[in-house]
C-alpha positions as CSV (number, residue, x, y, z in Angstrom):
1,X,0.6,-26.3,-6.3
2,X,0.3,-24.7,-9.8
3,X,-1.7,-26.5,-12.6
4,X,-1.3,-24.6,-16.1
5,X,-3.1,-25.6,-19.2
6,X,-1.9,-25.0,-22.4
7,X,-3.6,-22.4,-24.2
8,X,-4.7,-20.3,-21.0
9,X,-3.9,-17.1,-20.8
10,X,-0.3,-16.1,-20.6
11,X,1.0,-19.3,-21.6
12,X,1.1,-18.4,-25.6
13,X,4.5,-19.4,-27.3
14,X,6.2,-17.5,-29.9
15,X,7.5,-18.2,-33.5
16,X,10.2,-15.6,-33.7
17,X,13.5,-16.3,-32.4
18,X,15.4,-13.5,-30.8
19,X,19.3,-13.3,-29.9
20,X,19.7,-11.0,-26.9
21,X,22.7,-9.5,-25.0
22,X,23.5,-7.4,-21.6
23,X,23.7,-3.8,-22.1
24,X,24.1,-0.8,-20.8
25,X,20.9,0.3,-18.8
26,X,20.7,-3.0,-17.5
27,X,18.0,-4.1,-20.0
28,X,18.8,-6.4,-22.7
29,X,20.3,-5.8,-25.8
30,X,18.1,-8.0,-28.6
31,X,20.0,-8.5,-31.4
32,X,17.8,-9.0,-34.4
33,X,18.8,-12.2,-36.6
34,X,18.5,-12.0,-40.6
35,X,15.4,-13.9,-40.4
36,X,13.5,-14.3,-37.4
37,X,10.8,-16.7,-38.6
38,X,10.9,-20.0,-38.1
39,X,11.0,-22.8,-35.2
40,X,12.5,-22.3,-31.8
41,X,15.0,-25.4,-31.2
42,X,14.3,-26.1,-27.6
43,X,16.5,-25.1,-24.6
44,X,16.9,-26.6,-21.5
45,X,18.3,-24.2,-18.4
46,X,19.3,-25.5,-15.4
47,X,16.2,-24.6,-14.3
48,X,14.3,-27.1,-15.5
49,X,16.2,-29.6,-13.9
50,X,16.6,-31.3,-10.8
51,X,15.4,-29.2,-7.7
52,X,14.6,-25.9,-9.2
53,X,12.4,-26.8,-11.7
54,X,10.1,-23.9,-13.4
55,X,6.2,-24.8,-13.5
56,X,5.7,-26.2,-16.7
57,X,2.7,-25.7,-19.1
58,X,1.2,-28.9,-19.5
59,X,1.9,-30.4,-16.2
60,X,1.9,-29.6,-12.3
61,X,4.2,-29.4,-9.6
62,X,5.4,-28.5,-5.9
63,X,8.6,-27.3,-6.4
64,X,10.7,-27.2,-3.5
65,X,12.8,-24.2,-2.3
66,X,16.3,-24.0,-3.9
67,X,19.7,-22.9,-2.6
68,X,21.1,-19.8,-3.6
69,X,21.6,-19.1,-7.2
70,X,25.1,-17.7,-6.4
71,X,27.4,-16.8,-3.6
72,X,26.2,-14.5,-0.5
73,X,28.0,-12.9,2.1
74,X,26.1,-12.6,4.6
75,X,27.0,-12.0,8.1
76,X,23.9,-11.3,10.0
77,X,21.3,-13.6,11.0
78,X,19.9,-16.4,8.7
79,X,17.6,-16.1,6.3
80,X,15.2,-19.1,5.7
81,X,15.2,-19.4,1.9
82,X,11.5,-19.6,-0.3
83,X,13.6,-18.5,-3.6
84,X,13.3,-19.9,-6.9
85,X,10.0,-21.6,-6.6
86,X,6.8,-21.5,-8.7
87,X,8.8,-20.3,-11.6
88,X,6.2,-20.1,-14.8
89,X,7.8,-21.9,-17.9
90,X,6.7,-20.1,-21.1
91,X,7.1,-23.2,-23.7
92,X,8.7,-23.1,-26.5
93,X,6.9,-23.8,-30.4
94,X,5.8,-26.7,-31.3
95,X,5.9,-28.0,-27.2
96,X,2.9,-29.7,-25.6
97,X,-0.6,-30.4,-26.7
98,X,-0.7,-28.3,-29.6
99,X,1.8,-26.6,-31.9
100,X,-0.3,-23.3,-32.9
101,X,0.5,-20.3,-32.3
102,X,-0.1,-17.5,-31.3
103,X,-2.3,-18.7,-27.9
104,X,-2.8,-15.1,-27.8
105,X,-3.8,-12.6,-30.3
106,X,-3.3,-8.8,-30.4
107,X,-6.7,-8.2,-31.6
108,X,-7.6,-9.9,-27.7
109,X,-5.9,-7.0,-25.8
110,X,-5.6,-3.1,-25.4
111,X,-2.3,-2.3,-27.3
112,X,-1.3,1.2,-28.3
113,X,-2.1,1.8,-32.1
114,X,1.2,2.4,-32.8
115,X,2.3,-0.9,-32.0
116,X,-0.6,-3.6,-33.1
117,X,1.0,-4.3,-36.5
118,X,4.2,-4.6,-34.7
119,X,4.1,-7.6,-32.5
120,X,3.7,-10.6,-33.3
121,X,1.5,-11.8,-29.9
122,X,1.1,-11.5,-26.7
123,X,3.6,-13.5,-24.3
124,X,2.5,-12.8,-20.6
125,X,-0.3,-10.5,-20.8
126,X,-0.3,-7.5,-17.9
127,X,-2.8,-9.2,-15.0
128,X,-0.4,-12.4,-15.0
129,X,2.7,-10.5,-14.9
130,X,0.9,-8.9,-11.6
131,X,-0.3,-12.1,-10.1
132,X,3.1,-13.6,-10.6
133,X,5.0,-10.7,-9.1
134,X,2.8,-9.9,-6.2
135,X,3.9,-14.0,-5.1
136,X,7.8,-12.7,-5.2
137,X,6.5,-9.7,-3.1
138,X,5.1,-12.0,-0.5
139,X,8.1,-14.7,-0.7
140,X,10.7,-11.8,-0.2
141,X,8.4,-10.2,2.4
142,X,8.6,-13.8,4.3
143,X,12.1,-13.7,3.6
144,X,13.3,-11.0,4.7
145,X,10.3,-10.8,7.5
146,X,12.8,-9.3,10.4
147,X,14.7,-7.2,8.1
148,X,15.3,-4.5,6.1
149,X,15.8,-4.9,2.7
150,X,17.8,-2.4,0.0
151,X,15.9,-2.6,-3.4
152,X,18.7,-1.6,-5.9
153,X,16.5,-1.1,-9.3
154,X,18.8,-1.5,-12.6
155,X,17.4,1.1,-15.3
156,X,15.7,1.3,-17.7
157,X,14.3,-2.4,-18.0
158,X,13.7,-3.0,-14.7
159,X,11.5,-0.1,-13.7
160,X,8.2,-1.6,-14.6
161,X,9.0,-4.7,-12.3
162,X,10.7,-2.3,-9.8
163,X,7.4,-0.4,-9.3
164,X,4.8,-3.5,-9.2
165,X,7.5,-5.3,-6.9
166,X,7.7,-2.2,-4.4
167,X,4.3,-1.9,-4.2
168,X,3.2,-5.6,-3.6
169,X,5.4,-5.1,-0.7
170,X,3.9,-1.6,0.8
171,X,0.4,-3.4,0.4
172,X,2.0,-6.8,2.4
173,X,3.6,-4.6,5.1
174,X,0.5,-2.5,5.1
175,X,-1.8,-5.4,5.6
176,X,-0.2,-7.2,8.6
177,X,-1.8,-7.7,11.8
178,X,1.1,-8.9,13.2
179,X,4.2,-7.0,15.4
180,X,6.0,-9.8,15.6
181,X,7.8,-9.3,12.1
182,X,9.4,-5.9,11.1
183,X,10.1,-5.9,7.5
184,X,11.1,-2.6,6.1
185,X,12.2,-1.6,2.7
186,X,14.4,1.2,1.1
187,X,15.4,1.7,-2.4
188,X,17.8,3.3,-4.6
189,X,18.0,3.4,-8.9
190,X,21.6,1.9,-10.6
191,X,22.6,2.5,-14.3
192,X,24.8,-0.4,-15.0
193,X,27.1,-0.5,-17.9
194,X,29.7,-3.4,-19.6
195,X,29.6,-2.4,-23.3
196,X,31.5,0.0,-25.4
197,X,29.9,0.3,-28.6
198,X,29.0,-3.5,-29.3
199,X,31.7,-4.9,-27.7
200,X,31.9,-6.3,-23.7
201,X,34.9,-4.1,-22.0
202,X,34.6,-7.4,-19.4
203,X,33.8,-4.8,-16.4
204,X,30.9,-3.6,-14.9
205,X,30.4,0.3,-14.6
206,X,28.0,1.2,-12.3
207,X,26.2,5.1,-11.8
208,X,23.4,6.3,-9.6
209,X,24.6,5.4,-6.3
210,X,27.4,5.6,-3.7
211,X,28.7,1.9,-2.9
212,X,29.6,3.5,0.5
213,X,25.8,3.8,1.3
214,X,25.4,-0.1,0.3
215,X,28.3,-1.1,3.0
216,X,25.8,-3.7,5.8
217,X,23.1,-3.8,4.0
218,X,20.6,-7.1,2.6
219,X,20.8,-5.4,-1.2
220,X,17.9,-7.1,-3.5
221,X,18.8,-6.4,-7.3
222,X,15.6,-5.5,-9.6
223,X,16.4,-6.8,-13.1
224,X,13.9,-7.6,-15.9
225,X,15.4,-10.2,-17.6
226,X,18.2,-12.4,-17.3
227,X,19.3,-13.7,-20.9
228,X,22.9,-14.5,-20.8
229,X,23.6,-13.2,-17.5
230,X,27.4,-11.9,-18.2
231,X,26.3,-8.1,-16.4
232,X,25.2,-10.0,-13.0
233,X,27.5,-12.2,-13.0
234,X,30.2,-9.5,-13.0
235,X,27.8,-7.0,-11.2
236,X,26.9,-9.4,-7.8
237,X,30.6,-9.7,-7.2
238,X,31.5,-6.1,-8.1
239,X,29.0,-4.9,-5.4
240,X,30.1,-7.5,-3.0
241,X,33.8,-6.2,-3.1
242,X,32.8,-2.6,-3.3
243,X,30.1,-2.1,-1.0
244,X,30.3,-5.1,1.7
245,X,26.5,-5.3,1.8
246,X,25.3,-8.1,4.0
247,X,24.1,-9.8,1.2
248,X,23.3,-9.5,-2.4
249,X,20.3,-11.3,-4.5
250,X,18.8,-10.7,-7.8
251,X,15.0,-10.9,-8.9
252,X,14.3,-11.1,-12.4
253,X,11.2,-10.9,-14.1
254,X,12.4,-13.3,-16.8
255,X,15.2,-15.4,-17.5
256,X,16.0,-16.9,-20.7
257,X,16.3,-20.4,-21.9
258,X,19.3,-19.5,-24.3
259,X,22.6,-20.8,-24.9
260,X,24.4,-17.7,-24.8
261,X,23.4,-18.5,-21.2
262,X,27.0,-18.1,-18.5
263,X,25.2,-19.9,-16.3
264,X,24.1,-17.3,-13.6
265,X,20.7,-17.4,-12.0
266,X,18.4,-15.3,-10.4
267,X,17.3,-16.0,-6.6
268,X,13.4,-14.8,-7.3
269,X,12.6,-15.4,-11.0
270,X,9.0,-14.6,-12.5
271,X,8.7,-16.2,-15.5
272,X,11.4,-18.7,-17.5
273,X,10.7,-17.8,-20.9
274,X,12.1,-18.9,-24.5
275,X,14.7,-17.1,-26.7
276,X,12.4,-14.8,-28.6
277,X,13.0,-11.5,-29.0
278,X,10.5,-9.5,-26.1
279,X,9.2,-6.1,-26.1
280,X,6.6,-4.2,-23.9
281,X,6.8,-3.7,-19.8
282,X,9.7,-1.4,-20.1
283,X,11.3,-3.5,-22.5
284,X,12.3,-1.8,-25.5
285,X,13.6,-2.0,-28.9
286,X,15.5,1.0,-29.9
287,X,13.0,3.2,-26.8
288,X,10.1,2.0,-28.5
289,X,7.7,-0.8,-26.4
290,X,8.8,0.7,-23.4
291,X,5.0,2.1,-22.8
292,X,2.6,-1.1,-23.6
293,X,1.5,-3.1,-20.8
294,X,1.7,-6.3,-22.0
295,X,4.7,-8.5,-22.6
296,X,4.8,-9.5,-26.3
297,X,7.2,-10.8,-29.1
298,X,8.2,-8.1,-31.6
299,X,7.7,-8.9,-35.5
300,X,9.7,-8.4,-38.4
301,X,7.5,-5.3,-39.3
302,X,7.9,-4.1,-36.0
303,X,11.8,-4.1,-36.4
304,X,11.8,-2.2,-39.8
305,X,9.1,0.2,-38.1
306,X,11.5,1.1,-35.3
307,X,14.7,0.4,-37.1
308,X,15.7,4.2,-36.7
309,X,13.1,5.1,-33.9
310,X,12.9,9.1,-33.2
């Protein structure tokens, strides 16, 4: 069961409201609204509702294990299904208890100089993103406990995750006592691509691997956030045309509650955030915030500042 308070740390909301987009590199593209200050209208995901709720600030739960976010192939063996559970929820302004913000100041953590007059707060400080992600190492590990798993990490956003979510799972494999399960891992690095300019072509380009080498294998997606999901959704069916894996799934750091939303979900999701525009943890604005720690929502300054970033 997870209990979360409001005001603890990790839980802070944001005042900024950001408008993101796929984009090339698999990140996502943050379009910066004329004015970014002001309330952030709640949005409810599908998420939140019925079985595959995300934990919510201000009360508890024991969320019970979802179906698949979206269509596998898989020929092999079943695979008994933990996904989608624990999800933290991130409120949005003004929710809950209290309607201050930020929970968590910048003067309260270690952020390069560079950047401290540039965010606004701290979202998800480091230690929780690491608590959160070593639980998705150990659901995937119990998941996938007799197999091996294909880690397919899409650049640039997803490399943080990619690396804490790789090691969780040397440590777990490391630290059984058990022969009874055999989970292995391998992974590979993807470039992923649907935009020309500013404009969607509507098809997915994808660079950094052979989809020959993906043909039988249980492929796990690395993405770092999901906000309207139109690259996955044309990704996950690319690669299961292309490469014939024996599956396909997705983890995502962070999915957004947005309603530029197509409706694709994640099957391991960290954190269920609001629409505010997030830097930090390989998340970038223009290359900048790739290098701080801590996951944080990016200020008007902070756009200006890195407006043209060299």
């Amino acid at each position: 069961m997870y209990v979360c308070t409001q005001g603890r740390a990790g839980m802070a909301m944001g005042w900024t409201r950001g408008l993101a987009e796929d984009q090339e590199g698999g990140g996502a593209r943050q379009e910066v609204p004329p004015s970014q200050l002001g309330g952030v209208s709640r949005r409810v995901c599908s998420s939140e509702m019925s079985g595959n709720d995300a934990v919510g600030v201000t009360k508890s739960g024991n969320p019970s294990a979802s179906t698949s976010a979206h269509a596998i192939s898989d020929n092999s063996s079943p695979i008994v299904s933990t996904r989608r559970t624990g999800i933290i929820r991130i409120p949005d302004e003004g929710e809950g208890e209290s309607s201050d913000a930020p929970f968590l100041p910048v003067s309260s953590f270690l952020i390069p100089p560079q950047y401290q007059d540039a965010v606004s707060h701290i979202l998800i400080p480091h230690g929780l993103i690491q608590d959160r992600v070593h639980k998705l190492a150990f659901d995937i590990n119990q998941e996938y406990a007799d197999k091996t798993l294909h880690l397919l990490c899409v650049l640039k956003g997803g490399s943080s995750f990619f690396w804490e979510l790789q090691t969780a799972l040397i440590n777990l494999s490391s630290h059984r006592r058990t022969n009874t399960a055999k989970f292995q891992f391998s992974f590979d690095f993807v470039r992923v691509k649907s935009y020309e300019g500013t404009e969607s072509t509507g098809k997915v380009q994808i660079t950094g691997t052979d989809m020959k080498n993906l043909r039988g294998r249980h492929l796990l997606l690395v993405e770092d956030l999901i906000d309207s999901g139109l690259t996955m959704s044309q990704l996950v069916p690319y690669i299961e045309k292309n490469a014939a894996p024996a599956s396909v799934r997705v983890a995502a750091l962070m999915e957004k509650r947005t309603h530029r939303s197509c409706g694709f979900k994640a099957d391991y999701v960290a954190f269920d955030i609001p629409d505010l525009f997030v830097v930090g943890y390989s998340l970038d604005y223009n290359e900048a915030f790739r290098d701080m720690l801590h996951i944080c929502v990016i200020n008007e300054l902070g756009i200006e500042k890195f407006k043209t970033n060299a």
